[in-house]
C-alpha positions as CSV (number, residue, x, y, z in Angstrom):
1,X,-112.5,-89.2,57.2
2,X,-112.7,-86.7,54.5
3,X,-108.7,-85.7,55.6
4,X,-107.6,-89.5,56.2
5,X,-108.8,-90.2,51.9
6,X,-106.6,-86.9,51.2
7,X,-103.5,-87.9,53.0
8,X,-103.9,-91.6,52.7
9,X,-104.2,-91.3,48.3
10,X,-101.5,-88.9,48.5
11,X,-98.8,-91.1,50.4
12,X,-100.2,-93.8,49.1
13,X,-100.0,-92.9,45.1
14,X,-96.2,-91.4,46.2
15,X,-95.3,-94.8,47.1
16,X,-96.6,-96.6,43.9
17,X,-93.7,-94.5,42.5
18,X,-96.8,-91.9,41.3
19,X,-95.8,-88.5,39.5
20,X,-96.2,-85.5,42.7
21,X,-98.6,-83.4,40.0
22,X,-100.5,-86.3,39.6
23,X,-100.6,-87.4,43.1
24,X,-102.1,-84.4,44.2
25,X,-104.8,-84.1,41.9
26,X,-105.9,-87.7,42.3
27,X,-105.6,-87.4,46.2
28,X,-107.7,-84.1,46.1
29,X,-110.7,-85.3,43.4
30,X,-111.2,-88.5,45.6
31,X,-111.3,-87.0,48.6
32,X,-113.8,-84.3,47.0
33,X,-116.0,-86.7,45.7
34,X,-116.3,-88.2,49.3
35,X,-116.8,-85.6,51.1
36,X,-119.8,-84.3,48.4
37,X,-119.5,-80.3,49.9
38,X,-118.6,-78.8,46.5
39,X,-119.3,-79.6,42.8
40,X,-116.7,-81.8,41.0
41,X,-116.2,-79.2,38.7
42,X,-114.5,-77.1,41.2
43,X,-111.3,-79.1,40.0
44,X,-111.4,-78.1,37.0
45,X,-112.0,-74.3,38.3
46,X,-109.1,-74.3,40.7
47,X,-106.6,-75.6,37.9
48,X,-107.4,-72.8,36.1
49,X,-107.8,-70.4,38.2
50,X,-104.5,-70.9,40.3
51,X,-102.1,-70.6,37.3
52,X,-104.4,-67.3,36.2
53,X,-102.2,-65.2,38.2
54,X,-99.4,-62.4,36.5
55,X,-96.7,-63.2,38.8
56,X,-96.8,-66.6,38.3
57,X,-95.9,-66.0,34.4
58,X,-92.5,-64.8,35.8
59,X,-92.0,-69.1,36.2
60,X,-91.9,-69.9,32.4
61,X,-90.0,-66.6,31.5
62,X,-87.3,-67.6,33.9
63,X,-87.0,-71.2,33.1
64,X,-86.6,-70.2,29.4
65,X,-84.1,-67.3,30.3
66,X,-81.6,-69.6,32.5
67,X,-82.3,-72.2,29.3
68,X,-81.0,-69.8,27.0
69,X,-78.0,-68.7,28.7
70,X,-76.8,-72.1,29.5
71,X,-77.0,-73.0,25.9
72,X,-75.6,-69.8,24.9
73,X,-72.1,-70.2,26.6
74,X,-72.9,-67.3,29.5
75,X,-72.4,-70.4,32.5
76,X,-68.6,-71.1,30.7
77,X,-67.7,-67.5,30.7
78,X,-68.6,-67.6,34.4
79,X,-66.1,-70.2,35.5
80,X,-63.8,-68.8,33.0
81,X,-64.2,-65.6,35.4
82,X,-64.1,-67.6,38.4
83,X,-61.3,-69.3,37.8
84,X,-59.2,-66.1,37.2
85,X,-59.8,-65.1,40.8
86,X,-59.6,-68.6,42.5
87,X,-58.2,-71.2,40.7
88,X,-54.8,-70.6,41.8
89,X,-55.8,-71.6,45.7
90,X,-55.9,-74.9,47.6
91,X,-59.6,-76.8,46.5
92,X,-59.6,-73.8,43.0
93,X,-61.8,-75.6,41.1
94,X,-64.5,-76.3,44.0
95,X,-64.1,-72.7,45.0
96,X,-65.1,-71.9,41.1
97,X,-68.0,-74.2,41.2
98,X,-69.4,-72.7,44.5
99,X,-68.9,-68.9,43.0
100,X,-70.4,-69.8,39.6
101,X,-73.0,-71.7,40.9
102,X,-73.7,-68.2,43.0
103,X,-73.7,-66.6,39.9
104,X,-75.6,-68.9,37.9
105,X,-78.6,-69.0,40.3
106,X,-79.1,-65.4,39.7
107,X,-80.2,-65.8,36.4
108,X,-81.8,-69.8,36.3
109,X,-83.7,-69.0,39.6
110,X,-83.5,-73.1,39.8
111,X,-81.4,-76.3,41.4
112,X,-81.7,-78.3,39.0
113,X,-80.6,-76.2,36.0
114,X,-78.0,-74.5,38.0
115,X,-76.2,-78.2,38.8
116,X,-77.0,-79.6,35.2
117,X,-75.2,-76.0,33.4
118,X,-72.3,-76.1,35.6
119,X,-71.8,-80.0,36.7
120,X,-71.3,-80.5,33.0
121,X,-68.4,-78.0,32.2
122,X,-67.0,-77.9,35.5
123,X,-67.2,-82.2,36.3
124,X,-64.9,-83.1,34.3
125,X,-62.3,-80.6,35.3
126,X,-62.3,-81.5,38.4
127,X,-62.0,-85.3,37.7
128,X,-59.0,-84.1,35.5
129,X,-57.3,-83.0,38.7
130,X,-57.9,-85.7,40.8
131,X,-61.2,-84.9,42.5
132,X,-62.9,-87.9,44.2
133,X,-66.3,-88.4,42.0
134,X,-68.4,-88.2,45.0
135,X,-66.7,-84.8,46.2
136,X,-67.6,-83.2,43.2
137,X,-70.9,-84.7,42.7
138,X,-71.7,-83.6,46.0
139,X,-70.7,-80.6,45.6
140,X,-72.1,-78.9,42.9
141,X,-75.6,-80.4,44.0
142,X,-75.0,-78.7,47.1
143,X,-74.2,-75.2,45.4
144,X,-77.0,-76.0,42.8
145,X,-80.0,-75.6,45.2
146,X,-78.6,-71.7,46.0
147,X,-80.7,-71.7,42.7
148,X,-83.6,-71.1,44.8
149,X,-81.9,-69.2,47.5
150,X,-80.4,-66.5,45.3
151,X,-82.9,-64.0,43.2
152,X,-84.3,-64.4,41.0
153,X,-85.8,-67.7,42.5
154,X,-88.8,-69.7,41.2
155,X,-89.5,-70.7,44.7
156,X,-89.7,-67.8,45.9
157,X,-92.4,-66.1,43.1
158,X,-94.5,-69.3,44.2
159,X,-94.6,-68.8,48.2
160,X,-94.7,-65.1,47.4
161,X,-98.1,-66.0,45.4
162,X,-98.7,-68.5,47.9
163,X,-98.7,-66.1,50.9
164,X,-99.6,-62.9,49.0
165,X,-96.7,-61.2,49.8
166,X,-94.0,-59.5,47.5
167,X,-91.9,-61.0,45.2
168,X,-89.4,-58.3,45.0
169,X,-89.4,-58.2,49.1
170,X,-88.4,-62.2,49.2
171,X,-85.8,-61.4,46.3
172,X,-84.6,-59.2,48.3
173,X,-84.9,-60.9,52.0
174,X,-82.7,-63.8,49.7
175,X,-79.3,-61.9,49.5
176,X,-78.0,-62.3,52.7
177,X,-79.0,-66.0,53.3
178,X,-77.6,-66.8,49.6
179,X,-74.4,-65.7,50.1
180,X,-73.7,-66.8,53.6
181,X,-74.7,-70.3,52.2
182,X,-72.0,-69.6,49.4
183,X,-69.5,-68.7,52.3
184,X,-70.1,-71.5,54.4
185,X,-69.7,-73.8,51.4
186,X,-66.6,-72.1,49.9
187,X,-64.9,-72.3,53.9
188,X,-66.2,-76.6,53.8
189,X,-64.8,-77.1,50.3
190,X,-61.6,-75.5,51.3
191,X,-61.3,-77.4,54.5
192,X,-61.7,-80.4,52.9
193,X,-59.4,-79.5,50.0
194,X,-56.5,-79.5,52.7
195,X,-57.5,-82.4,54.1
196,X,-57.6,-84.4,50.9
197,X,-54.9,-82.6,49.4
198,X,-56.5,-81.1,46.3
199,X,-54.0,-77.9,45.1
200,X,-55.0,-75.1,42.7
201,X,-54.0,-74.4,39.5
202,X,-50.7,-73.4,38.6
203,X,-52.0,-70.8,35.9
204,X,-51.3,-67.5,36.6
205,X,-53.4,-64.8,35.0
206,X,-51.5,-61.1,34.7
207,X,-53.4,-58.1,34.1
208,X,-53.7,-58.5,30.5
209,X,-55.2,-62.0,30.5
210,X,-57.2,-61.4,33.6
211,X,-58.8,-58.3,31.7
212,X,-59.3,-60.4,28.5
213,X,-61.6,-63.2,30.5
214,X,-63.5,-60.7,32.2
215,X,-64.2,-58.5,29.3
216,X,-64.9,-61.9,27.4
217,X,-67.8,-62.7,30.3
218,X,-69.0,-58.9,30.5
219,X,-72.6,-59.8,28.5
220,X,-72.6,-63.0,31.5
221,X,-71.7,-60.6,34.3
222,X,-74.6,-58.1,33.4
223,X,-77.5,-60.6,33.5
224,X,-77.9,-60.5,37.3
225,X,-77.3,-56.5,37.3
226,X,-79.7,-56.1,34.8
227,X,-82.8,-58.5,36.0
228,X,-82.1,-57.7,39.8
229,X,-80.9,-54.0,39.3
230,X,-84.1,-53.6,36.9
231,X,-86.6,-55.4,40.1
232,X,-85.0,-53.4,42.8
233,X,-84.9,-50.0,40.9
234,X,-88.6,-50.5,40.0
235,X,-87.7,-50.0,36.1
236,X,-89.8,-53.4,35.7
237,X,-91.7,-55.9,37.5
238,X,-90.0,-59.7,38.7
239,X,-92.2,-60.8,36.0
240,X,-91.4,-58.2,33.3
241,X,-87.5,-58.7,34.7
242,X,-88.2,-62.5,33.4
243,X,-89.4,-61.7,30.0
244,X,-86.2,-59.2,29.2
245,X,-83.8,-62.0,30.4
246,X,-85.5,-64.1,28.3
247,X,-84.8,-61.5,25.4
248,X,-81.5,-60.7,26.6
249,X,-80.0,-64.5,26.7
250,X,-81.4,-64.8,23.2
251,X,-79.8,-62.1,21.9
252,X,-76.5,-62.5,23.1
253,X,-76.6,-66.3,22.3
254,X,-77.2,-65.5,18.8
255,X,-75.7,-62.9,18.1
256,X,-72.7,-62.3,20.4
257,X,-71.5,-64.9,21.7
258,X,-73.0,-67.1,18.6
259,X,-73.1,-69.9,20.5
260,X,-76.8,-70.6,20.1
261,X,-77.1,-71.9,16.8
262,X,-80.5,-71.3,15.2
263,X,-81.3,-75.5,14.9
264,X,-80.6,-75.7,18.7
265,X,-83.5,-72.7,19.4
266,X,-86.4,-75.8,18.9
267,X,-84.6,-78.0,21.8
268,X,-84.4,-75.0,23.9
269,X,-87.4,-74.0,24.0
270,X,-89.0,-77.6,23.9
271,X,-86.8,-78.6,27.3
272,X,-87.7,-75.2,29.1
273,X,-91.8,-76.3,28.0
274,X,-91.6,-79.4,29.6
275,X,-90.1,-78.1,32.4
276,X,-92.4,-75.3,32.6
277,X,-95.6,-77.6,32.1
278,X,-94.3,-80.0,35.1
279,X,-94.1,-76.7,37.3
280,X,-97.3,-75.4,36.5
281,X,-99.4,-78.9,36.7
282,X,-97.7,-78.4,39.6
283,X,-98.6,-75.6,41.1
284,X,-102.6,-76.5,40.0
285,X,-102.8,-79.0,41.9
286,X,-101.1,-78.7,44.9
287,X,-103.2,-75.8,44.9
288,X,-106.3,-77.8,44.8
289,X,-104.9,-80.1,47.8
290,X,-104.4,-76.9,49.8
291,X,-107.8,-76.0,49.5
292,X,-109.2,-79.6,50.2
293,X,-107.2,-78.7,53.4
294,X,-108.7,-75.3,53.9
295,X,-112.9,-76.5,53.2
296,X,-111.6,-79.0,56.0
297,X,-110.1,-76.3,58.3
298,X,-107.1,-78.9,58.8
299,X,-104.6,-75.6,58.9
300,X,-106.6,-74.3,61.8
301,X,-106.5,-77.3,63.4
302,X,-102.8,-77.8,63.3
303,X,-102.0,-73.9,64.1
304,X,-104.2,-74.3,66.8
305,X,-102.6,-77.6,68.2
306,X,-98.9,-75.6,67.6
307,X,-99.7,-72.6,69.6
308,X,-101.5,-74.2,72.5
309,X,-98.4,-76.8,72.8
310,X,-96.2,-73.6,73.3
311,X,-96.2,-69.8,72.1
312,X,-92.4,-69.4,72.7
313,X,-91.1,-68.3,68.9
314,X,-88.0,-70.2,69.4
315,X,-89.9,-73.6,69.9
316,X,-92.2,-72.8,67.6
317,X,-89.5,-72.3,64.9
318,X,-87.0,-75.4,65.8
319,X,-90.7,-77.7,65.6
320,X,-90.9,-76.1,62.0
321,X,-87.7,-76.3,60.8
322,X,-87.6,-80.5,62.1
323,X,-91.2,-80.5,59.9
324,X,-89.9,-78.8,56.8
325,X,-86.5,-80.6,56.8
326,X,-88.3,-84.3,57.1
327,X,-90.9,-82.7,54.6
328,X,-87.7,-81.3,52.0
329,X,-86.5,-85.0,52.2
330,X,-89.7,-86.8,50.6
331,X,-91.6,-84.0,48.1
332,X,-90.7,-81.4,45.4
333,X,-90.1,-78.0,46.4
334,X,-92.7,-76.2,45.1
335,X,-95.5,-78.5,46.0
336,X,-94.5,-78.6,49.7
337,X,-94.5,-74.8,49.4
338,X,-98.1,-74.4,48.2
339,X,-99.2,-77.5,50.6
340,X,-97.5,-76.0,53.6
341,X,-97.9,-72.3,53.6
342,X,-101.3,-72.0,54.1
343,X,-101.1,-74.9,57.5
344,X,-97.3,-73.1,58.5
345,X,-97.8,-69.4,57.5
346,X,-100.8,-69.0,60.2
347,X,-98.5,-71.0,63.3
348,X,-95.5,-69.1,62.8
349,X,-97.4,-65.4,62.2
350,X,-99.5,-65.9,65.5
351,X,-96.1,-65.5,67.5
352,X,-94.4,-62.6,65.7
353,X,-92.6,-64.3,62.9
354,X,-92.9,-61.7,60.0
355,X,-94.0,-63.3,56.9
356,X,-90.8,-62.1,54.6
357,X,-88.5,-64.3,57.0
358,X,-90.6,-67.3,57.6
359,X,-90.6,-67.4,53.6
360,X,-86.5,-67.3,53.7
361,X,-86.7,-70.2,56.3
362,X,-89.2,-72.3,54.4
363,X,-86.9,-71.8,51.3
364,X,-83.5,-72.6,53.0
365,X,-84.7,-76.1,54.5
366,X,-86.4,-77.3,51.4
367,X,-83.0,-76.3,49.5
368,X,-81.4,-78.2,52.1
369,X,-84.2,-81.2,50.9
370,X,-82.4,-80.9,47.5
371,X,-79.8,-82.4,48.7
372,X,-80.8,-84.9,50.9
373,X,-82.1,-88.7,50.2
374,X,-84.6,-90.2,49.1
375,X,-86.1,-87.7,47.1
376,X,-83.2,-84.9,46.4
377,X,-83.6,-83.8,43.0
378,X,-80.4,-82.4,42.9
379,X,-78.7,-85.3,43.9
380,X,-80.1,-87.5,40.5
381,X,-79.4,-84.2,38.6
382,X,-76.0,-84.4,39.8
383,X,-75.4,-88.3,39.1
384,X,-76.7,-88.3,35.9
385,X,-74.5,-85.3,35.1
386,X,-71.6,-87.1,36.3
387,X,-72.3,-90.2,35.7
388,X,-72.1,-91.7,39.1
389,X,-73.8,-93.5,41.8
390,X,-77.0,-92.1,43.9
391,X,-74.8,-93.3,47.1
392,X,-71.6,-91.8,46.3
393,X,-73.0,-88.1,45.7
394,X,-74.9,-88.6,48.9
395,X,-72.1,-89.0,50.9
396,X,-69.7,-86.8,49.3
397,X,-73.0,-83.9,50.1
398,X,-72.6,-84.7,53.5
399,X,-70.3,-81.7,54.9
400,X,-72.2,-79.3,52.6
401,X,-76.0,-80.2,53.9
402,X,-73.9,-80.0,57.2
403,X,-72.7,-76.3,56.6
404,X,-76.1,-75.6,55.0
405,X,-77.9,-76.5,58.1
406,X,-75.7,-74.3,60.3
407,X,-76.6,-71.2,58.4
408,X,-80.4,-72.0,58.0
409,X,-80.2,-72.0,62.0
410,X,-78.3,-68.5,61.8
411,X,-81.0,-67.1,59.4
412,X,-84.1,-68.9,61.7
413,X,-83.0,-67.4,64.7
414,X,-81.5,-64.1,63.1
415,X,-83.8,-62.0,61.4
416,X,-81.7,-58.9,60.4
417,X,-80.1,-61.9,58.1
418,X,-83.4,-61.9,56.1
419,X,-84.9,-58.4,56.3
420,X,-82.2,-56.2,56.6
421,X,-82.2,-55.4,52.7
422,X,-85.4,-54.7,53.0
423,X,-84.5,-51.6,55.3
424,X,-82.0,-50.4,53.3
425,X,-84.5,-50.6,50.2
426,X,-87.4,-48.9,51.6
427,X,-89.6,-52.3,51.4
């Protein structure tokens, strides 16, 4: 009964068009009050208690660094780069916004703010040249969720927490998948740049001029070698990494690139508050819901139920990845990470799946989820940005989610995809 009040509130308060945080937290406190086995005031203790964690301060740092750098002209320096290497080819400028999107996500470590930076600067290019709205739309929401795909990713510091495993070992399990994602999009958005007919630029950059852009974007270029280069050479911790891009994005806002006016700082840092306050309320009470699940052994249960239905790994994993797509389609990211890991973690570990690359897998079908209807948040990101209809940038989307799903089955049923870095790291 106790787990029909949980899940009943829960879907219930979603469909009233109730807030996921809030959802979560109303679901759990009613269905804690009915069952009566702990104190009421082991809400309030959990919401603190979850968010007390050092990793998890790596969230806000990040949000504030990607923030920064957008605001501070580092994401048009980017496709300024980009377009220097790929403009000139059939589908250019959807080849630009798949590589700066790449590059972007590697200092955001989120969707959303990857599509919102570059859907801005890059949208209107691309309608300029004769792009179909859709296309575009659909695109860049598409390459936005490698936000959480490519390290640094906020995703990932919250299943790492989730799972008590190491951030710096999913950062690094995320290379791989990340840029075969990036590949398989760049190889769709070319094939359907012939089809349509959509040429590259006739610009031609020599030596000189190609130099001049790049040197230009040489403070934009370093942010990835500097946060990941820093993780990976253990100089500082993901959550240390966070705090000196926050640093370094201010600095060369203000004072190189002088893009970042001082009156702008306030709006900033506001935006990057309330994003980091949605995350966090986030995180505290999906946390509380995944203990509610826990005092009524309901992951058991279901682990249980998996492994006596079959214990073949490649079963196992297909039933998973059909769960966590459907799931990807109706709820955040983050919370369906803290909800599921503890029910999913357990199935998927009893058969040999090491922890690293279920973590990948999780991550790659809820970015897939970004980009899929009803709930894609990338997809309202993306028509707000460009001003079109929900509808449209769904189905322009479609022939990335279907390029995206081929490579999350290469990385479910291909390890080495995941952990080889690791190997070659000493992790």
């Amino acid at each position: 009964m106790v787990s029909l009040i949980l899940f009943g509130c829960f879907i219930l308060f979603l469909v009233a068009s109730v807030p996921v945080a809030i959802s979560l937290g109303l679901a759990s406190a009613l269905a804690l009050l009915y069952s009566g086995k702990v104190s009421s005031s082991y809400i309030a203790q959990g919401l603190v208690t979850s968010i007390d964690s050092f990793p998890l301060m790596a969230v806000p740092f990040f949000i504030l660094a990607g923030d920064l750098m957008g605001a501070g002209g580092l994401s048009r320096r980017l496709l300024a780069v980009a377009n220097v290497f790929f403009g000139r080819y059939t589908g250019g400028l959807a080849i630009i916004g798949v590589v700066t999107c790449l590059f972007f996500a590697a200092i955001s470590g989120s969707g959303p703010a990857t599509v919102a930076a570059i859907g801005g600067l890059l949208l209107p290019a691309m309608a300029k040249a004769g792009y179909d709205k859709g296309y575009s739309v659909g695109l860049l929401a598409s390459a936005g969720s490698l936000g959480i795909i490519i390290p640094p990713s906020i995703p990932m510091i919250i299943y790492a927490v989730s799972a008590n495993v190491s951030i710096t070992q999913m950062f690094l399990a995320g290379i791989i998948p990340g840029f075969m994602i990036g590949a398989f999009l760049i190889v769709t958005a070319w094939l359907k740049a012939r089809k349509e007919g959509y040429t590259g630029s006739e610009q031609r950059f020599n030596a000189a001029q190609a130099w001049a852009v790049i040197s230009d974007a040489k403070w934009a270029l370093l942010v990835p070698v500097i946060i990941l280069g820093g993780i990976y050479g253990g100089v500082f911790t993901p959550t240390e990494a966070a705090a000196v891009g926050v640093i370094y994005g201010f600095i060369v806002g203000v004072f190189v690139y002088r893009e970042l006016q001082w009156k702008d700082l306030y709006k900033v840092i506001s935006t990057s508050a309330l994003t980091s306050a949605t995350v966090i309320v986030i995180v505290g009470t999906a946390t509380i819901f995944g203990r509610m699940l826990a005092i009524e052994r309901i992951p058991f249960m279901i682990a249980d139920y998996i492994v006596h239905l079959t214990d073949n790994p490649i079963l196992i994993l297909l039933l998973v990845n059909v769960l966590l797509l459907f799931v990807g389609m109706f709820m955040e990211t983050l919370a369906a990470i803290i909800i599921l890991v503890p029910i999913l973690l357990p199935v998927v570990t009893a058969v040999g799946v090491d922890p690293i690359h279920f973590g990948i897998v999780m991550i790659v079908n809820l970015a897939i989820g970004m980009v899929t209807p009803p709930v894609g948040v990338n997809l309202f990101v993306g028509a707000r940005v460009g001003e079109t209809s929900l509808e449209k940038v769904s189905a322009g989307s479609m022939p990335f989610v279907f390029a995206m799903f081929l490579a999350l089955i290469l990385t479910t049923y291909v390890p080495w995809i995941s952990l080889a870095p690791l190997s070659l790291f000493g992790q």
